[in-house]
N, C-alpha and C positions, 0 to 999 in steps of 0.2 A: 197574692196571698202572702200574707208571715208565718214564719214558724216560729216557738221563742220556746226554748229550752233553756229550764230556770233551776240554775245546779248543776249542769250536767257531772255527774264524776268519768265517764268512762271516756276515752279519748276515741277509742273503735267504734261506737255508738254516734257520736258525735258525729265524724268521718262520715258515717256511712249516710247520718240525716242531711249532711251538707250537700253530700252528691247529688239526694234528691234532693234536694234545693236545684240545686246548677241543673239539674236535667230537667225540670221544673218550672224554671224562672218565677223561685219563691223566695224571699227574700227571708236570712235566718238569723235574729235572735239571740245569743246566749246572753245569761243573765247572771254575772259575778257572782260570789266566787265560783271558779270552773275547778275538775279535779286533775289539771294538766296545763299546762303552758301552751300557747297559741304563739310562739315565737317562730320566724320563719327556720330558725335550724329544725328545732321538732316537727314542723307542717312538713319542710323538705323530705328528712330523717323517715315521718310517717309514710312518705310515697303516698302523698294526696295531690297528685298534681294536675287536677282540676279545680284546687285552692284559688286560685289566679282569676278564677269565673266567680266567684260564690259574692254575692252580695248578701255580708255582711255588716250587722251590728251589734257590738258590745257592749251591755252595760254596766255599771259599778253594783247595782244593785236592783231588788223586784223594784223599791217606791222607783229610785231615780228612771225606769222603763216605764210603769205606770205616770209619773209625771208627765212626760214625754209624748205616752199617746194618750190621753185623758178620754179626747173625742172618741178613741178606735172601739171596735166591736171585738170584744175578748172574749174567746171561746176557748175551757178550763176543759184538762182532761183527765181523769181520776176513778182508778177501782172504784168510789164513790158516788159517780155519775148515776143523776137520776135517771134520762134519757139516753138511748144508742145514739151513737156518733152519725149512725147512716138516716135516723130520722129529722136531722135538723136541716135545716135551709140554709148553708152556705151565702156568703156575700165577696165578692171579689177582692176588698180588703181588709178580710176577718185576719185577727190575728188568735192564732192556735195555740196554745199555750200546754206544755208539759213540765213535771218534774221528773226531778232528778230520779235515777235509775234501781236505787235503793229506800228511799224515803216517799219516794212522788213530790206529788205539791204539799207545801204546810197547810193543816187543818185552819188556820187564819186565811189563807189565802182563798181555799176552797168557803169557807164558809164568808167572802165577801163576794163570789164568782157572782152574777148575774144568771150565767150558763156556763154549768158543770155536766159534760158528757162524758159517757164511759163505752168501751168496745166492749161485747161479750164475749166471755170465759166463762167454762164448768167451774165452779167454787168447790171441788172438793181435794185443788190442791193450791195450798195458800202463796203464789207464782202469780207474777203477771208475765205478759206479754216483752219479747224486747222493746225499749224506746225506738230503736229505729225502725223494728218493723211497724208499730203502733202509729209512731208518727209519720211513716209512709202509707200505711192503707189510710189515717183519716185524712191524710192532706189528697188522697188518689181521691177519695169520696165528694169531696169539698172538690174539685177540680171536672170532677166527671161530671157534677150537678155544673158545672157552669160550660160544659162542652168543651173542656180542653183547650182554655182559652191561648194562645201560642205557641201551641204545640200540635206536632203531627202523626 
C-alpha cells in the first residue's frame, strides 16, 4: 500500500502517520511544500526514531507525484467524499491520498479524483477527524480487506 500526504503542515501528525507506515510496511508519500523541515537534526530533535525504517518518498509537487504514478490507482479522501472509505475494494498497490490538515485536498484536485472517499462524521460540528487518526483507520480498512498482508 501507499499513503501520500499532500501538504502535510503539522509535523506531530506526520510523525504519527509514519509510524503506521513502519508498523504497516506501507510506504509514505509526502507531497511538497511540507509545513516543517525533514532534516535529520529535527527527525532526531522530534524523537522519531523509527525514521530509519519508514520508506519513504518525497516529492516537489501534486503534478511531479502524479507524473510519477500515472499507471497507480489513487484513492482521494475528503469531507466531500461520495462513498465511505469502508465500502470500497482495496487493491494491494492503491495509493491513499490525503490533504493537508487545515485545507484537505484542493477542490482541483478532488474534482479530477476518479475516487473521492470520505469517513463518517455527525455534521453538526464543522471539524474533521485528525489526519493521523483518518489515515490510520482508512489505511487499517484497506489492509484488513486484504488479510493483513505481512503482518501478524
Amino acid at each position: 500500500m501507499h499513503l501520500v500526504l499532500v501538504k502535510p503542515e503539522i509535523p506531530q501528525n506526520t510523525g504519527n502517520v509514519a509510524r503506521t507506515c513502519v508498523m504497516t510496511g506501507t510506504r509514505l508519500h509526502l507531497v511538497e511544500p511540507l509545513g516543517f523541515s525533514l532534516s535529520e537534526k529535527e527527525v532526531r530533535r522530534s524523537g522519531l526514531d523509527y525514521w530509519q525504517y519508514l520508506d519513504l518518498e518525497v516529492h516537489s509537487s501534486f503534478e511531479a507525484f502524479k507524473q510519477k504514478y500515472q499507471a497507480a490507482r489513487k484513492i482521494y479522501f475528503t469531507t466531500r467524499g461520495g462513498e465511505y472509505y469502508h465500502q470500497y475494494a482495496y487493491r494491494n498497490n492503491d495509493f491513499l491520498i490525503f490533504g493537508s490538515e487545515t485545507k484537505g485536498l484542493d477542490q482541483i484536485i478532488i474534482n479530477q479524483a476518479a475516487v473521492a472517499l470520505r469517513v463518517p462524521m455527525i455534521d453538526q460540528i464543522p471539524r474533521s477527524l485528525n489526519l493521523g487518526n483518518t489515515a490510520a483507520l482508512v489505511l487499517y480498512e484497506a489492509l484488513r480487506q486484504q488479510g493483513f498482508p505481512g503482518m501478524k
